[in-house]
C-alpha positions in Angstrom: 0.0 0.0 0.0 1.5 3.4 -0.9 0.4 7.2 0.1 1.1 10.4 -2.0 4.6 12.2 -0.6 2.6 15.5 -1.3 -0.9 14.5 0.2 -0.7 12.0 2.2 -3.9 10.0 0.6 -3.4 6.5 -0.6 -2.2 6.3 -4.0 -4.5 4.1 -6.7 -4.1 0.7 -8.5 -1.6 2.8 -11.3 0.2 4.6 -8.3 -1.6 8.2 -9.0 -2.9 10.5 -6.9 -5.7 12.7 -7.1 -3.4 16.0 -6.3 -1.4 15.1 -9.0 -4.4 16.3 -11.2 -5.0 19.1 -9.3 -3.9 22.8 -11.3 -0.4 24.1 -9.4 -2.6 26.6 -7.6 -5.0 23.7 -6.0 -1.9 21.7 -4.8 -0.5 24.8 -3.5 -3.4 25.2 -1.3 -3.2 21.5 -0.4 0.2 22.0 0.9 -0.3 25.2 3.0 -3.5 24.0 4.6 -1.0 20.7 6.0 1.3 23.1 7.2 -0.9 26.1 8.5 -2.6 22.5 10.8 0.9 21.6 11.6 1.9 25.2 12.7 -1.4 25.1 14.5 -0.7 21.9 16.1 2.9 23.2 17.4 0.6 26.2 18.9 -1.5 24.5 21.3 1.7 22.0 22.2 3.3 25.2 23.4 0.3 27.2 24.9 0.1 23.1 26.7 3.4 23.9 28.2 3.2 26.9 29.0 -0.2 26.7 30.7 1.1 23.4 32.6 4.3 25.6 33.6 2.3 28.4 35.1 -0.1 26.7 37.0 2.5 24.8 38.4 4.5 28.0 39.4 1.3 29.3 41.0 1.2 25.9 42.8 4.6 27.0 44.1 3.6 30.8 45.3 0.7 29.5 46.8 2.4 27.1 48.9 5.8 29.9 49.7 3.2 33.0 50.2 -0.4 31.8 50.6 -1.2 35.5 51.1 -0.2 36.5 47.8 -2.0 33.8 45.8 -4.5 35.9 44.4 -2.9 38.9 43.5 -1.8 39.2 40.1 1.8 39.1 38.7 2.9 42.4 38.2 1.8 42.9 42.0 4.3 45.4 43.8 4.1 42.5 47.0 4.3 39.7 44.7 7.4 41.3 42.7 9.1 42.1 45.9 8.5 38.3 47.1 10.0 37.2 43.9 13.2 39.4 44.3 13.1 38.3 48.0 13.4 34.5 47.2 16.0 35.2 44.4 18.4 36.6 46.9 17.8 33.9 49.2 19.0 31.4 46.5 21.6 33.3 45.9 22.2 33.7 49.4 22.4 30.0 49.4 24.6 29.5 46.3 27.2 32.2 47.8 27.0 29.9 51.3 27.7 26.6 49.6 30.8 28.0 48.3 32.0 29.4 50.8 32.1 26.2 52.9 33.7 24.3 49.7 36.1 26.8 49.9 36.8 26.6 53.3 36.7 22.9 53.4 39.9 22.5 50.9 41.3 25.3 52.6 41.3 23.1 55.9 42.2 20.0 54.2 45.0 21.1 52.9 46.3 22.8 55.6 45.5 19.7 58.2 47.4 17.9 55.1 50.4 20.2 55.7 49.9 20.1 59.5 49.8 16.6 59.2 53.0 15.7 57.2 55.2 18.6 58.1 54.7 19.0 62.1 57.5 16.6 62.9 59.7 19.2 61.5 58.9 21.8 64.4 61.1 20.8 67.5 64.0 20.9 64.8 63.0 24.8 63.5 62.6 25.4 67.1 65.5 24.2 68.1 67.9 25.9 65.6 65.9 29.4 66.2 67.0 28.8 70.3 70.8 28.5 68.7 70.4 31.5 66.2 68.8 33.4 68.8 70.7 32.7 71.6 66.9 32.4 72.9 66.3 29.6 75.4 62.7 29.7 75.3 61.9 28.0 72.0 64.1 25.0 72.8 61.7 24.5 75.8 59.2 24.8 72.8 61.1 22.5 71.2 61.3 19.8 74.2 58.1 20.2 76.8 54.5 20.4 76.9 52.6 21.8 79.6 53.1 18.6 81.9 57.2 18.8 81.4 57.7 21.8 80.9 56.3 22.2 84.3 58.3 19.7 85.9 61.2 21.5 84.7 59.9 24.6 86.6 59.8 23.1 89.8 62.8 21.9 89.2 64.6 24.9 89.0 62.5 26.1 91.6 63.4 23.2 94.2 67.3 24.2 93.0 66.8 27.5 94.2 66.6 29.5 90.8 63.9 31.6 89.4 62.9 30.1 85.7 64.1 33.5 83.9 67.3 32.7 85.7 67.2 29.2 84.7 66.7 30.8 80.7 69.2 33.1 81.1 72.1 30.5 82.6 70.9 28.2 79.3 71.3 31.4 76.9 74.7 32.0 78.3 75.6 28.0 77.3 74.3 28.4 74.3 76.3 31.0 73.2 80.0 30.0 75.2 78.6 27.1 72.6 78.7 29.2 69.6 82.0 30.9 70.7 84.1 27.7 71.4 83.0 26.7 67.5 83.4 29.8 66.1 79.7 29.1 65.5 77.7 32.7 63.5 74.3 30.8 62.2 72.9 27.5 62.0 70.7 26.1 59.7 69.2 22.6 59.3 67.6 20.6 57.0 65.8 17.2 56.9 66.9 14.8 54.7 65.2 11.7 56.2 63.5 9.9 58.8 62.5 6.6 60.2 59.9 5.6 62.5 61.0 3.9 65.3 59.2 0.7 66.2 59.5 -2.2 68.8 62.6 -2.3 71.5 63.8 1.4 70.0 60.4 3.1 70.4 59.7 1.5 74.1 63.0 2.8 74.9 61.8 6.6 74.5 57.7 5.2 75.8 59.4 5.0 78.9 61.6 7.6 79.2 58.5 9.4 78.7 56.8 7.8 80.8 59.0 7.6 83.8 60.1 11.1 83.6 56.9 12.9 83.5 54.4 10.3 83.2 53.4 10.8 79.7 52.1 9.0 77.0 53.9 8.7 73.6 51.6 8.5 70.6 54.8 7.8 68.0 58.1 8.4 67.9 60.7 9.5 64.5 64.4 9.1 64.4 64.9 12.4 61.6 68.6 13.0 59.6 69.6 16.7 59.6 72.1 18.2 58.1 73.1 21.4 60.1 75.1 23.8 57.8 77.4 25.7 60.5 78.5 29.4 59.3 81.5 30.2 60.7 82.3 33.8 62.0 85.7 33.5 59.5 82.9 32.7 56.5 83.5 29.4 55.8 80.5 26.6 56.0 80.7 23.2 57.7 77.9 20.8 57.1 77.6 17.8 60.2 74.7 14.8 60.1 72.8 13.8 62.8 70.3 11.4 63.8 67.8 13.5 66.4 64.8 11.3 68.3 60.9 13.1 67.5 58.3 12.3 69.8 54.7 12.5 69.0 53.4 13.3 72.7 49.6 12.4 73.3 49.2 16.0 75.0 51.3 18.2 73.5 52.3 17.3 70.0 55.3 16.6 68.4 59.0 17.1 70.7 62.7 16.6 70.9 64.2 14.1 72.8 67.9 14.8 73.4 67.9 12.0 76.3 66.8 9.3 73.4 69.1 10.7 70.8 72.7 9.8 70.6 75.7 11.7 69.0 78.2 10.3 66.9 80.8 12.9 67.5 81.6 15.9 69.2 80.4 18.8 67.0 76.9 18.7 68.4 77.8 21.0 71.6 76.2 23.8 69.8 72.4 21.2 70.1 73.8 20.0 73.9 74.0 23.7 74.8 70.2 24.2 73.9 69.1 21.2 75.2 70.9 21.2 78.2 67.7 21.4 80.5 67.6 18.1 82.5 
């Protein structure tokens, strides 16, 4: 069975078609009546829609603002409503943002917290050399438990702890003098975690001392570049012992850390607080 490509009517027994004996003005008719229908048909698909979409946003207004059902679009209240839910959206958007902002802003910094606070009680540590400072090698070694033990040390041995500071600063630099010693500066070039006999050893160091509870413990290879007051540089290695402290993050252990050599007085000095 076969239709007329022009008409659409089924074709007869020879394959004509009526149109086809129509004058070229009749068949031009023919042709615009199909598409005037077809345009019309498009029409009331799209008035459909957009009936179907309106209805269903005055669903919505009803439901936000019950009072302002009724009132037509161009409404002052019901334009200000429309501007007032806009900016709470937006409102929204600008939030949701913000906290993905601020959430890879904290993860990577707890990232670099995480994998770079070993290195502290070294910085620390050379800054109490540079500075002749005392103070931020007791950064370097205590928390707030043994760091107060220390205190009453030096309280019990009849010094003041400024004294006690001052009598470490004035180490520290005899230190620096005896070596010829103008800046330190220290780099790490590798560590190991310390596990089993080694990492009981500083547990209970810890732990007898001051009673506190080690979490971890590094063993961390830094080469300390020595500038010399003449201007030449010496570079020495050492093995230093990082503890991870469950109060108090991560320390230096100069009772757990052994020297190879002599060259370290300049570390001694600092750490001198027993």
């Amino acid at each position: 069975m076969a239709y007329c490509t022009k008409c659409g009517m089924e074709l007869d027994a020879n394959g004509n078609c009526f149109c086809t004996q129509l004058n070229p003005l009749e068949e031009e008719k023919i042709l615009a009546d199909k598409e005037d229908k077809r345009k019309e048909k498009e029409k009331e698909k799209a008035e459909k829609k957009a009936r179907k979409k309106a209805e269903k946003a005055a669903r919505r207004k009803k439901q936000e603002n019950p009072e302002l059902a009724d009132l037509p679009a161009d409404d002052p209240e019901v334009i200000l409503a429309k501007h007032n839910d806009l900016r709470k959206k937006m409102n929204k958007i600008v939030a949701v943002v913000v906290v993905c902002v601020l959430a890879v802003l904290l993860i990577c910094l707890g990232f670099g917290a995480l994998t770079g606070a070993y290195k502290k009680p070294v910085k620390n540590i050379v800054k109490a050399i540079n500075k002749e400072d005392a103070s931020y090698a007791v950064e370097a070694m205590f928390n707030d438990v043994s760091e107060g033990v220390m205190r009453n040390r030096a309280s019990e041995s009849g010094l003041s702890w400024d004294v006690y500071l001052d009598i470490t600063n004035g180490f520290i630099k005899k230190a620096k003098k005896d070596d010829k010693i103008k800046k330190v500066k220290a780099e790490i070039v590798a560590k190991q975690k310390l596990a089993g006999s080694n990492l009981k050893k500083v547990e209970d160091f810890y732990e007898d001392k001051y009673g506190i509870e080690v979490k971890k413990a590094y063993e961390v290879e830094v080469n300390f570049t020595l500038k010399k007051k003449n201007g030449n540089e010496e570079t020495v290695t050492a093995w230093l012992c990082i503890a991870k402290l469950k109060d108090g993050g991560w320390k230096y252990c100069p009772e757990c850390t052994e020297f190879e050599s002599e060259d370290f007085g300049f570390i001694e000095a600092a750490a001198r607080f027993k």
